[in-house]
C-alpha positions in Angstrom: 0.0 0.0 0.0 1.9 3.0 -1.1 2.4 6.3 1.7 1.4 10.0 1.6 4.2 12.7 1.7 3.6 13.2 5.6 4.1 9.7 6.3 7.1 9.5 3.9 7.9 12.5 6.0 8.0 10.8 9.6 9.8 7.8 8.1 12.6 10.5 6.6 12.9 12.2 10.2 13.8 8.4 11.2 16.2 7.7 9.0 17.7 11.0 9.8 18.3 10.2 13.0 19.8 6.7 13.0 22.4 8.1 10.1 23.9 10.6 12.5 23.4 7.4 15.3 25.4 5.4 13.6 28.1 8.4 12.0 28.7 8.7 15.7 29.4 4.8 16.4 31.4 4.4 13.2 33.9 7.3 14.7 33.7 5.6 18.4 35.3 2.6 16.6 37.5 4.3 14.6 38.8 5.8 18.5 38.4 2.7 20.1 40.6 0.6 17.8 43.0 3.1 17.5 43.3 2.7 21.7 43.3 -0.4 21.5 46.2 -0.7 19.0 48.5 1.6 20.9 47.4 0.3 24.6 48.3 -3.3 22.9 51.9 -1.7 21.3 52.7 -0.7 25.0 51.5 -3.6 26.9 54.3 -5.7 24.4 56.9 -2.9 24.6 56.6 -3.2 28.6 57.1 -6.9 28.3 60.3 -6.4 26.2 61.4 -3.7 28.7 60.4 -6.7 31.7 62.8 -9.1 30.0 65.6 -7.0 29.6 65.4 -5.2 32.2 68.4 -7.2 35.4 67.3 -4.8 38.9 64.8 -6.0 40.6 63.2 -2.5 41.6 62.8 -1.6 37.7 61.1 -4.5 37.6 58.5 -4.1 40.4 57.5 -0.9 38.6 57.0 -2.7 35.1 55.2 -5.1 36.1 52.5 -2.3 37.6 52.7 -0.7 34.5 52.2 -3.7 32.7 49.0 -4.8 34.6 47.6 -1.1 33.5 48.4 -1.6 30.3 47.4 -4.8 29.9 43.9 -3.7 31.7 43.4 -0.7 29.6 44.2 -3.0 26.7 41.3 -5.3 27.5 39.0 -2.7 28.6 39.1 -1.1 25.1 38.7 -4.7 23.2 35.9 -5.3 25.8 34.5 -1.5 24.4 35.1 -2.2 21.2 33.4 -5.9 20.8 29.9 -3.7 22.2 30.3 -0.8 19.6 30.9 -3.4 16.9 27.2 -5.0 18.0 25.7 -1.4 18.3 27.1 -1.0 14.8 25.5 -4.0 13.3 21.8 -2.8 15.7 22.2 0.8 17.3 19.1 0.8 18.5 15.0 -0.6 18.5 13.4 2.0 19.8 13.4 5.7 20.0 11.2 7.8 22.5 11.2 11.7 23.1 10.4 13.0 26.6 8.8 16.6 27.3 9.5 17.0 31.0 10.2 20.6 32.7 13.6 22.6 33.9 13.4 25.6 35.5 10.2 26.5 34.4 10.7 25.8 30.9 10.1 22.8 28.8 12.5 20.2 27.8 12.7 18.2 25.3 15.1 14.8 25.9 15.3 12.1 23.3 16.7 8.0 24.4 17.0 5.1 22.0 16.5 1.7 23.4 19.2 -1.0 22.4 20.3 -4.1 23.9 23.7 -2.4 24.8 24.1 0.6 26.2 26.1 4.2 24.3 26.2 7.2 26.4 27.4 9.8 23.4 24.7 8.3 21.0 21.7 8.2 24.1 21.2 4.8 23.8 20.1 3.1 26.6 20.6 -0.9 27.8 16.7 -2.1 27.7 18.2 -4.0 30.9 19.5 -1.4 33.0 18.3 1.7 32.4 15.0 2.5 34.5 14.3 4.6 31.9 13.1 1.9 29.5 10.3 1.4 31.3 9.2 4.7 29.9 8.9 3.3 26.5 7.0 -0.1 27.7 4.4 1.2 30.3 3.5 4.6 28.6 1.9 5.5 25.3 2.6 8.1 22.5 0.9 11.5 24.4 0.7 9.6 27.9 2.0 12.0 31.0 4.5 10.2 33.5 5.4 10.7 37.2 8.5 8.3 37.9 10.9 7.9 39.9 14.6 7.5 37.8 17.7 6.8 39.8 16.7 8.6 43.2 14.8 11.3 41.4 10.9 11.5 40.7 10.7 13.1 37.2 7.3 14.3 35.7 6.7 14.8 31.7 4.8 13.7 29.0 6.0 11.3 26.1 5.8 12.8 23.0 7.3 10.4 20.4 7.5 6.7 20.9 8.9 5.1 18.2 9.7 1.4 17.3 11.7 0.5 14.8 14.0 -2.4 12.7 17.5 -1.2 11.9 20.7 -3.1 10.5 23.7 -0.9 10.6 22.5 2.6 8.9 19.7 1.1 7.1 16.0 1.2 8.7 13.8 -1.8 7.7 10.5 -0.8 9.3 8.7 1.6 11.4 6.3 1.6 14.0 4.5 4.5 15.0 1.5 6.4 16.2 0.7 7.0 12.5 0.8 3.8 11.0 3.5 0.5 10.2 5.6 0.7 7.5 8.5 -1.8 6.2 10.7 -1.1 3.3 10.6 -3.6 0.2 12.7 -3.6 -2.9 13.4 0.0 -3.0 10.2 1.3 -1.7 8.6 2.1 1.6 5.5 0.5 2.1 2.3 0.5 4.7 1.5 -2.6 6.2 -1.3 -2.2 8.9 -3.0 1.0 10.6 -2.0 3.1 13.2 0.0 1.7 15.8 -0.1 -1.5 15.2 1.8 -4.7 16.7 3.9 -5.5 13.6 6.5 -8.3 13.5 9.8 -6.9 12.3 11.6 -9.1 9.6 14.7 -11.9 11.6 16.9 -13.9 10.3 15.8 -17.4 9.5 17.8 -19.1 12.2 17.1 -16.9 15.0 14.1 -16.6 17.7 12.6 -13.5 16.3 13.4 -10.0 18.8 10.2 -8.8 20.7 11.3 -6.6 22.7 10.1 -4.0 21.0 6.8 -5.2 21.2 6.2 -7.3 24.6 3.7 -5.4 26.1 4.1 -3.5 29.6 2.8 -6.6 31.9 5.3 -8.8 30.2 8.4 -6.0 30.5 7.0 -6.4 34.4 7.5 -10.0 34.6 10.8 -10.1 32.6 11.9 -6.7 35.4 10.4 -7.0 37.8 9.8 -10.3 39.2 13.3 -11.3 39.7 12.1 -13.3 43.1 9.1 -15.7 41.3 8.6 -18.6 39.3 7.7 -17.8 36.2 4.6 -19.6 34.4 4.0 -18.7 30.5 1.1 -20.2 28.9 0.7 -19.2 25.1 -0.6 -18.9 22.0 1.4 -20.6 19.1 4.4 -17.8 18.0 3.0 -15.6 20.8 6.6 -15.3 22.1 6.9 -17.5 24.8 10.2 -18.4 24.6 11.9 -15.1 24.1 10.1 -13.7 26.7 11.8 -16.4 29.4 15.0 -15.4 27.8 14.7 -12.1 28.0 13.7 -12.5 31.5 17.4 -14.6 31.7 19.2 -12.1 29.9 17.4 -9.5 32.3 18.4 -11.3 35.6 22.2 -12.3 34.1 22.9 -8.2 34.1 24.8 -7.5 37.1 22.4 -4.5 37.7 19.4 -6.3 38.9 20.7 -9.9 40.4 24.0 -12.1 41.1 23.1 -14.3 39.0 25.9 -15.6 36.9 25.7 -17.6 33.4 27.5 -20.7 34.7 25.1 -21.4 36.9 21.7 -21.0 34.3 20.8 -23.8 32.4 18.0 -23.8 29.3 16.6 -27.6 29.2 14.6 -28.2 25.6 13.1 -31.3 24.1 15.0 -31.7 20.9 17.9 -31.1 19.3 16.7 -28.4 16.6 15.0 -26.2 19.3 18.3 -26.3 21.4 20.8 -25.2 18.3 17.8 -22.8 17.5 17.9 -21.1 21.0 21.6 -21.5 21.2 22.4 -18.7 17.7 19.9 -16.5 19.2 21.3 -15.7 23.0 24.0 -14.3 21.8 21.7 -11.8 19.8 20.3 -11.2 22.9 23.6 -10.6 24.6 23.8 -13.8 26.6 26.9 -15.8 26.7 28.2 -18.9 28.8 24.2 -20.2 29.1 24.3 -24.0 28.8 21.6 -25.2 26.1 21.0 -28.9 26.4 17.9 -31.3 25.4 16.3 -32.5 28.7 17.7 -36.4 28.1 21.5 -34.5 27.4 21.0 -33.0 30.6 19.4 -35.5 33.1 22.3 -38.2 31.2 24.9 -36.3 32.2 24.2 -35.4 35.2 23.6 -38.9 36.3 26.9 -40.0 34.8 28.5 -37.6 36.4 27.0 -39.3 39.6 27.8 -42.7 38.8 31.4 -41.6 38.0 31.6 -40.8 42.2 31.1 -44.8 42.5 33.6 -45.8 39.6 30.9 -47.4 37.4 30.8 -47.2 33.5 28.9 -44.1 31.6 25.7 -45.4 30.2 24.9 -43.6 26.6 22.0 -43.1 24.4 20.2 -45.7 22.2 18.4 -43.6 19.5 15.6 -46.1 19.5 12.3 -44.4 20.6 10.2 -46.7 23.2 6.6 -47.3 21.9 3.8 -45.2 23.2 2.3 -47.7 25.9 6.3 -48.0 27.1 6.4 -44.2 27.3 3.0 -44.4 29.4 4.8 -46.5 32.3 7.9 -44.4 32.2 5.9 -40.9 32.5 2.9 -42.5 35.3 2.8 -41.0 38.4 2.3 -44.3 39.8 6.0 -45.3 38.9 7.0 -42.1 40.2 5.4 -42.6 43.5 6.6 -46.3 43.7 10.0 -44.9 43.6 10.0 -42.7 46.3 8.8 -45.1 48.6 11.2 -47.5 46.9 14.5 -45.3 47.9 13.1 -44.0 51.1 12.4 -47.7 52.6 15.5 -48.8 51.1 17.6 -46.1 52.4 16.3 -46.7 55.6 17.0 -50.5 55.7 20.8 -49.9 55.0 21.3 -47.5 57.8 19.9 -50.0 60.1 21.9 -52.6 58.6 24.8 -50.6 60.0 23.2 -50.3 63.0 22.6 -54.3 63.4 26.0 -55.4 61.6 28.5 -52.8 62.9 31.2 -54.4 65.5 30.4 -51.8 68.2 32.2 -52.7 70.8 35.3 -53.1 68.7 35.0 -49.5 67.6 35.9 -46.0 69.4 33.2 -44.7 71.1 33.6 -41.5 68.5 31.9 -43.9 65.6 28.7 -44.2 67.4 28.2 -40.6 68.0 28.9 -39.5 64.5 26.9 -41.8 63.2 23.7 -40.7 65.5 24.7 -36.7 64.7 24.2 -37.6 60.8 21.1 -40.1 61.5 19.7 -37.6 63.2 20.2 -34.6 60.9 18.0 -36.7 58.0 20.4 -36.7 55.5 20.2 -38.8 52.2 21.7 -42.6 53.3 24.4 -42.3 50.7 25.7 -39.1 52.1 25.4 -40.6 56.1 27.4 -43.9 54.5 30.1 -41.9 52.5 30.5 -39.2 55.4 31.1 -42.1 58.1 33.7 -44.0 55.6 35.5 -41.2 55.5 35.5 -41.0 58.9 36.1 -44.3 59.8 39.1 -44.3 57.2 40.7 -41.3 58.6 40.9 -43.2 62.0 42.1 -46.3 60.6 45.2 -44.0 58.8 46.1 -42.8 62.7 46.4 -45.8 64.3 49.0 -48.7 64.3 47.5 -51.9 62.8 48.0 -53.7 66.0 45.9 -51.0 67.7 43.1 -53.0 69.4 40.7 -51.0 67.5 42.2 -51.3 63.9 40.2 -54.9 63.4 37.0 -53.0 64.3 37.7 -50.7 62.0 38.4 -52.7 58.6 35.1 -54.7 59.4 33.1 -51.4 59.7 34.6 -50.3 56.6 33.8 -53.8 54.9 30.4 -53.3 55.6 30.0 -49.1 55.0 31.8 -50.6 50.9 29.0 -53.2 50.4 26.2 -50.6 51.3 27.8 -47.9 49.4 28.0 -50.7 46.3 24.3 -51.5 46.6 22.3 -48.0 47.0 25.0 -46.7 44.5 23.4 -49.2 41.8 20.6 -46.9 40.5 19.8 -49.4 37.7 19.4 -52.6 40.0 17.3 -50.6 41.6 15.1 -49.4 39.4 14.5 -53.1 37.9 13.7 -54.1 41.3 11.0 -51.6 41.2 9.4 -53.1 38.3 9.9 -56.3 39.3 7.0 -55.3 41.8 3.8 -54.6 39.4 1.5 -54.8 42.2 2.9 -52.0 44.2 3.2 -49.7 41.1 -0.8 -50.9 40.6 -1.5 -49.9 43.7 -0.6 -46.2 43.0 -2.1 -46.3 39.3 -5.5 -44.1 39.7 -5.3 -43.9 35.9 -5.5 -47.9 35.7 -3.9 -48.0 32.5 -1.1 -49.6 33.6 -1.2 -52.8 33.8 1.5 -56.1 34.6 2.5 -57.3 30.8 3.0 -53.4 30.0 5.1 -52.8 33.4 6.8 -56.8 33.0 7.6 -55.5 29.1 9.4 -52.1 30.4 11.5 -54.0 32.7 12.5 -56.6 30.3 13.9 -53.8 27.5 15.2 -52.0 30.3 17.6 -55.0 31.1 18.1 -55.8 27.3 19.5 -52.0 27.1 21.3 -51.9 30.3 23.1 -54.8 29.2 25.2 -53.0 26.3 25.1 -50.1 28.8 22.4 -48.0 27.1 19.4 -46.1 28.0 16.3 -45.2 25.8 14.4 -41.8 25.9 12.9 -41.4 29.3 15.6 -44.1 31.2 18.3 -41.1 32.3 15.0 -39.3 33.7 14.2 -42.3 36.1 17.4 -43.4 37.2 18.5 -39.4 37.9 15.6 -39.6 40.4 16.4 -42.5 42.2 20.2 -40.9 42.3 18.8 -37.8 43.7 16.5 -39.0 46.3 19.4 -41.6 47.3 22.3 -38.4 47.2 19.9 -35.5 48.2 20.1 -33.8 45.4 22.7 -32.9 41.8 26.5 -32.5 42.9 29.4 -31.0 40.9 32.4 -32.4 38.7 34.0 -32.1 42.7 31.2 -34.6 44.3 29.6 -31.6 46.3 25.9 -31.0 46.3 25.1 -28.6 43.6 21.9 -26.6 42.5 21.5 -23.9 40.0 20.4 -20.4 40.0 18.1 -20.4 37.1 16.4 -23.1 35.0 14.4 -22.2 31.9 12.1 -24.9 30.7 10.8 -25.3 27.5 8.0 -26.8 25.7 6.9 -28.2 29.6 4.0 -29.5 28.0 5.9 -32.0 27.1 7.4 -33.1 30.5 6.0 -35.3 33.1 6.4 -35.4 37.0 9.5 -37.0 37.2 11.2 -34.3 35.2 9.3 -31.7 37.3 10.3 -33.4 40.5 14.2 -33.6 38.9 14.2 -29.7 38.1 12.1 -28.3 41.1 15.4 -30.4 43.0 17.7 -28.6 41.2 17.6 -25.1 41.9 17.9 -23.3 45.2 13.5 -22.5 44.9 10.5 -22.7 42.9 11.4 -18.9 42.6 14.4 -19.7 40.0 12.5 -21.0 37.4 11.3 -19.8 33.8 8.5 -22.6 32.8 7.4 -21.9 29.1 4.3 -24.4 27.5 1.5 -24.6 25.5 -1.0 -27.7 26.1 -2.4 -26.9 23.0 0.7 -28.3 21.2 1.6 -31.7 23.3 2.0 -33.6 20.7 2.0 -37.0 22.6 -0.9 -39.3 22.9 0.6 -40.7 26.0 1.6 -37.3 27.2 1.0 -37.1 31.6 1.4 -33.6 32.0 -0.3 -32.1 35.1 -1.3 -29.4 34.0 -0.5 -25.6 35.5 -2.8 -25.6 38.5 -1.2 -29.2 39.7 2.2 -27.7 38.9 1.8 -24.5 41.4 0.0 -26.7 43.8 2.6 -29.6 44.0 5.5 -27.0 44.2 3.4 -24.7 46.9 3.8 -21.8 45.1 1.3 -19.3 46.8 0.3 -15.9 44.4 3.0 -13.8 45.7 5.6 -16.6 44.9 4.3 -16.6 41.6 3.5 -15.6 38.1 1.0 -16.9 35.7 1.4 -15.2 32.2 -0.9 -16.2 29.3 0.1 -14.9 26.1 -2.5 -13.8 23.3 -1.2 -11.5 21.0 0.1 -13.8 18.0 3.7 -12.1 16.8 4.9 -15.1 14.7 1.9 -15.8 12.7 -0.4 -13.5 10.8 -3.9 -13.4 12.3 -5.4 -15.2 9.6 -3.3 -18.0 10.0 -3.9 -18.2 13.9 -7.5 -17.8 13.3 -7.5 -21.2 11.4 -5.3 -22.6 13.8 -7.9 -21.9 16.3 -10.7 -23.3 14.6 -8.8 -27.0 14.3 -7.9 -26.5 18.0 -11.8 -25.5 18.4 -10.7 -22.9 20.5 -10.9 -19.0 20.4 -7.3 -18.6 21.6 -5.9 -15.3 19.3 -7.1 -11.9 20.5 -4.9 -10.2 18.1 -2.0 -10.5 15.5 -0.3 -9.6 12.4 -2.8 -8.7 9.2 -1.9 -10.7 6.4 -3.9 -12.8 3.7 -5.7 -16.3 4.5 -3.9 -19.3 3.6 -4.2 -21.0 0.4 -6.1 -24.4 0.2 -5.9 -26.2 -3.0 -7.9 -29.5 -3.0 -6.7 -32.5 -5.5 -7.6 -35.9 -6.4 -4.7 -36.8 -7.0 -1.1 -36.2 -6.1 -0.2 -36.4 -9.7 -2.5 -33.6 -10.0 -1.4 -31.6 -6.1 2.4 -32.1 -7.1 2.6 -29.3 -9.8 0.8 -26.5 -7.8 2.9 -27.1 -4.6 5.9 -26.5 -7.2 4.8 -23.7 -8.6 3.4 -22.0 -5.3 7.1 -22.9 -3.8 9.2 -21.1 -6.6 7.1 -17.9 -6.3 7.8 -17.9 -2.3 11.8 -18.7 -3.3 11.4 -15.9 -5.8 10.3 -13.1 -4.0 11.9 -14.0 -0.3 15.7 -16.0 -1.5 16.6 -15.8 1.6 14.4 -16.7 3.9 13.4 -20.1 5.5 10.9 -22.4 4.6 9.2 -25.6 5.4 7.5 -28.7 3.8 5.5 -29.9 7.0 4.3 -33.3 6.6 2.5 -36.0 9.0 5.2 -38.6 9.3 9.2 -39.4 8.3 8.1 -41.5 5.9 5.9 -38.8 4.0 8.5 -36.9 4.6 11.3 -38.5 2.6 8.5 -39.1 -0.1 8.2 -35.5 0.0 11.8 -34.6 -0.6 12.1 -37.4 -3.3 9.7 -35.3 -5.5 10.8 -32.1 -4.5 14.3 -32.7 -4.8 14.5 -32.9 -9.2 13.4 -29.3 -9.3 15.1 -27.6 -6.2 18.2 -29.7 -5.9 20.4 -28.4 -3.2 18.1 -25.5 -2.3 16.0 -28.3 -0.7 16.9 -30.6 2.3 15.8 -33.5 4.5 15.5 -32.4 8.7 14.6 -33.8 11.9 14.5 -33.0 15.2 18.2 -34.1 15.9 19.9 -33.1 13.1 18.6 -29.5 11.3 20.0 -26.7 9.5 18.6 -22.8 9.6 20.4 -21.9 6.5 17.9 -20.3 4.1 16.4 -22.5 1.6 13.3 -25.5 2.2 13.2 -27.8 5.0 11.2 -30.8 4.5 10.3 -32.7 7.4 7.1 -34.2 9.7 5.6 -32.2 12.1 6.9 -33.5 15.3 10.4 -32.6 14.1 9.5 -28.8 13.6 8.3 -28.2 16.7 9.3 -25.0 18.2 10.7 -23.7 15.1 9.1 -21.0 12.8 9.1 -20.3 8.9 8.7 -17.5 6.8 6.9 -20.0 4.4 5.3 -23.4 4.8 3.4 -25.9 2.8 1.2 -28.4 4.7 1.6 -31.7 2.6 -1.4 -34.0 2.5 -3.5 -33.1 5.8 -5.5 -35.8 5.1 -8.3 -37.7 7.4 -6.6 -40.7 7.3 -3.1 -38.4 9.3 -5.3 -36.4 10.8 -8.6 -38.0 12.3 -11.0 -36.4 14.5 -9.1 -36.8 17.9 -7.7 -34.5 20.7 -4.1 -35.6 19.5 -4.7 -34.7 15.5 -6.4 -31.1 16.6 -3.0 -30.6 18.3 -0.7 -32.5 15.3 -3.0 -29.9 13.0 -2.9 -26.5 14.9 1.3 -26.9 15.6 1.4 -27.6 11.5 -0.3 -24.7 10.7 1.2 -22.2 13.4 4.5 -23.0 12.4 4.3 -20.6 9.0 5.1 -16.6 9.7 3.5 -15.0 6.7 2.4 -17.3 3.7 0.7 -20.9 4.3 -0.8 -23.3 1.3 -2.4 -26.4 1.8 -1.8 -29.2 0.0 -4.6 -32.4 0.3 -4.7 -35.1 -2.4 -6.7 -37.4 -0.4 -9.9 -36.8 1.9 -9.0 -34.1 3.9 -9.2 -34.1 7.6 -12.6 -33.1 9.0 -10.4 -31.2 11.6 -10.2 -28.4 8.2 -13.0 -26.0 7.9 -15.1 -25.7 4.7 -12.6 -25.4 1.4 -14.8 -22.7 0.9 -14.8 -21.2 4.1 -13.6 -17.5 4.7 -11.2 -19.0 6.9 -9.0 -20.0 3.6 -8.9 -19.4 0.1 -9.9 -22.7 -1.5 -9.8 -23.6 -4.4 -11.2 -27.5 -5.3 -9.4 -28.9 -8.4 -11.1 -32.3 -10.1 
């Protein structure tokens, strides 16, 4: 939609501005590197000087020197790294303040950025109480604040949000309308202040700060001591709001937390080298990124190491759905915590009955009562009195009358140790009982042949050392209940400072109970779900209101968000999303054009339009990312078999553990490409026979479709699903080919 003179006007004034920005960044660098260089000159003259130099008292005053320099040195390099990232994005936003001086008014302009320029006015979104400004007031809204010990008063007058890459400006928000630049024209997009998603690069979780509304810039700010909740809409920006809520807390301005002690857990491998290129956008380094299994298998090797017993590694193999059923049941998560608490208890009381007493110092008996008494884990009490016991033993003479005492205490301490340190013998012993994990089923679909079939691959794996999906999970419980918790690469109890958890739809109990164990509260976690795209039919999440009732979290410890406001997707694609999830779920979104439905008989018939529609999306957008989403692997590779003669390399085979975000066509099934995002996708075949009338398809169906940014066609060769409105339905633009 082409622009009047006044708007081309306002979009000028922009421009203006984030030219003489980033003139004024271009000569900090050109500063910067020149201190740099000659700080880095003198640091290596001074070490030349250090070297040559025989009296000791010369030297003494070097080496100072040398520490400065080297400092200054690194300080620069340190300045220079954030100038080069200001250079690449100065700035999202750009607000102008009225506020009065000495009777007179004042006008003050700030840009927003993700690092912060004193000369240029650009503010850290993170740091500067001034942001909020720009996130809790409107264009024309009046403000009484209080800024760094000083309550200022004013009214904003300009509040502008933008998309700039170096000295170019992409797009515009502002109170007169959204405008993007295309080709080599500027064009209008939507009315007057609207939400619009500015363009990111394909392999990147798409920015938002510049539009999260001013509850969410709350809960990112301002809620540094709660648990964090976010329930969404499909592409409402779940996920980047929990990392910006990280990236928030990780400044040294508003917690201690540091980056070595944050971990993000996902479910797959694409989503965790998808977050892990966007962080660093964000300006978070040193996060660990790892799938849930990566996480929960390393951690328990890392425990098993502390008994000297071989690392157990991942079988690719995915269990079948009822075996997936026994491993997520609370019933088998019960059973094991009655398992490990009356087996813990039987070994301390075996040391009771089967230590020599009177053959041992009176000094045994009482530390073993202190650390009975204090509750600890029974590993800990065992490994704390060996050590005990065997520093004794190393003071005494062997003919000491004690000494025999001793090695027979420390015999027995080495066979308990052996046992409760033998997670996996443990957890087939569990299963060997079906009754008492029948007992706990309320869901009664459990039953003995399905618990009897677990235990038996479970031994079939664990005898080439190997774990399926959902193994690590089980046998990190039973390690923590039995050690009291995670420990370190040192053996010492360990927790972390701040867990983000991803797609929690997806997780059951046991991995709740593993993460709500380690971190120091509830109040260090960033949960991020969607039940509306669980994507298991044997999925046992609790649900949100179990989740804050099992973990005690009261209302102020706590905070539920529920996103709306679709950023990823246009609003006519959400809208059809929410009429397969038969829910009303999308307030508002992105304007954009309803997706494309072409109906076939055949796919002899489909295959040539999905071509055609393909090249015209590779055509206008070469460099963007998009997606062939189909049902299963297998359609999948028949997919990329037919695709493959006309867009040779530009096309490619993905799945969740192995994907690229290179521009180009990713063809894969849906459960693979979920999480991710595409400029572009084609929904292949969503047939009735894929996608029947179930709970599980509606959920299959609405991730498909709310995967696609901008531009979705639909492909169906045979009967469509009944989940799919009308073909000729205002919902899509059908068109029904014989």
């Amino acid at each position: 939609m082409a622009i009047t003179e006044q708007e081309l006007s306002i979009i000028k004034q922009e421009e203006s501005s984030l030219a003489d920005t980033y003139s004024k960044l271009v000569e900090q660098k050109d500063q910067v590197t020149s201190a740099y260089s000659s700080a880095h000159t003198r640091s290596r003259e001074l070490t030349s000087e250090i070297v040559a130099t025989r009296r000791v008292e010369d030297r003494v005053q070097l080496y100072s020197d040398e520490a400065v320099s080297h400092q200054l040195r690194d300080m620069k390099g340190d300045e220079g790294k954030t100038i080069d990232a200001l250079i690449t994005r100065p700035y999202f936003a750009r607000i102008i303040l009225e506020e009065e001086l000495n009777g007179q008014p004042r006008k003050i302009e700030y840009k927003i950025g993700h690092h912060a320029n004193t000369e240029c006015r650009i503010i850290d979104w993170r740091k500067a109480p001034l942001s909020r400004l720009y996130y809790e007031y409107k264009e024309g809204d009046t403000y009484c604040e209080e800024i760094q010990g000083q309550e200022r008063e004013g009214t904003v007058l300009l509040r502008n949000t933008l998309e700039a890459n170096h000295d170019k400006l992409k797009s515009l928000i502002c109170k007169q309308g959204s405008y993007r630049f295309e080709g080599d024209e500027w064009i209008s997009v939507s009315g007057g202040g609207s939400r619009e998603k500015t363009g990111s690069s394909s392999n990147q979780l798409p920015s938002i700060l510049s539009l999260i509304t001013a509850e969410q810039f709350k809960t990112i700010t301002e809620n540094a001591e709660t648990a964090v909740i976010i329930q969404g809409i499909a592409g409402s920006g779940k996920t980047t709001v929990a990392l910006h809520r990280l990236a928030w807390l990780l400044h040294s301005d508003n917690s201690d937390l540091k980056a070595k002690d944050c971990v993000v857990l996902v479910r797959n491998t694409s989503l965790k080298t998808y977050i892990s290129q966007t962080l660093p956008s964000i300006n978070v380094e040193g996060v660990t990124i790892l799938t849930f299994r990566e996480w929960a298998l390393s951690r328990l090797n890392l425990m098993r190491s502390a008994f000297s017993r071989t690392a157990l590694k991942q079988i690719d193999s995915e269990p079948p759905a009822s075996i997936r059923r026994v491993k997520g049941s609370v019933a088998l998560f019960k059973r094991i915590d009655q398992f490990v608490t009356l087996k813990m208890e039987k070994s301390l009381e075996e040391v009771q009955r089967q230590f020599p007493w009177t053959e041992l110092p009176t000094g045994v008996k009482i530390t073993f009562d202190t650390l009975r008494s204090g509750r600890k884990p029974a590993l800990g009490i065992l490994a704390t009195l060996r050590n005990f016991i065997s520093e004794g033993k190393n003071k005494i003479a062997s003919t000491h009358p004690k000494s025999q005492g001793l090695d027979k205490a420390l015999s027995i301490l080495n066979t308990l140790i052996e046992q409760e340190s033998n997670f996996e013998s443990d957890l087939i012993s569990i299963l060997s009982d079906t009754s008492k994990i029948l007992e706990l089923d309320e869901t009664k679909l459990l039953d003995r042949e399905l618990i009897t079939s677990y235990k038996s691959r479970l031994e079939n794996n664990l005898s080439n050392s190997g774990l399926e999906s959902g193994d690590e999970t089980l046998l990190l419980k039973i390690a923590t209940l039995k050690k009291g918790g995670l420990v370190d690469e040192a053996g010492k109890a360990y927790r972390y400072g701040h867990i983000v958890i991803d797609e929690a739809q997806d997780f059951t109990p046991v991995h709740f109970s593993l993460i709500i164990d380690s971190v120091n509260t509830p109040r260090d976690l960033s949960i991020v779900g969607d039940t509306a795209q669980s994507l298991d039919g044997e999925s046992t999440f609790p649900g949100w209101d179990k989740l804050l009732s099992h973990w005690k979290l009261e209302e102020n410890s706590s905070k539920f968000i529920s996103l709306k406001v679709a950023h990823r997707s246009t609003l006519p694609i959400m809208k059809l999303a929410d009429y397969v999830i038969g829910e009303n779920r999308t307030e508002s979104g992105r304007a954009g054009k309803p997706p494309r439905w072409v109906k076939c008989r055949s796919l002899k018939v489909a295959l040539p339009g999905i071509i055609e529609w393909i090249s015209e999306v590779r055509k206008r957008f070469p460099t963007t990312l998009s997606s062939v989403i189909t049902p299963t692997q297998d359609e999948a590779k028949q997919a990329l078999s037919l695709l493959s003669p006309t867009f040779g390399n530009g096309i490619r085979f993905g799945d969740s553990e192995s994907m690229s975000f290179d521009s180009g066509i990713i063809v894969a099934d849906i459960k693979s490409l979920k999480g991710l995002e595409f400029h572009s996708v084609v929904l292949w075949n969503p047939s009735d026979r894929f996608y029947p009338d179930t709970d599980l398809s509606r959920r299959l169906l609405y991730t498909a479709i709310t995967r696609a940014e901008g531009f979705l066609f639909i492909s169906t060769f045979d009967t469509p699903s009944k989940l799919l409105p009308s073909i000729s339905s205002t919902l899509v633009r059908g068109d029904d080919i014989p």
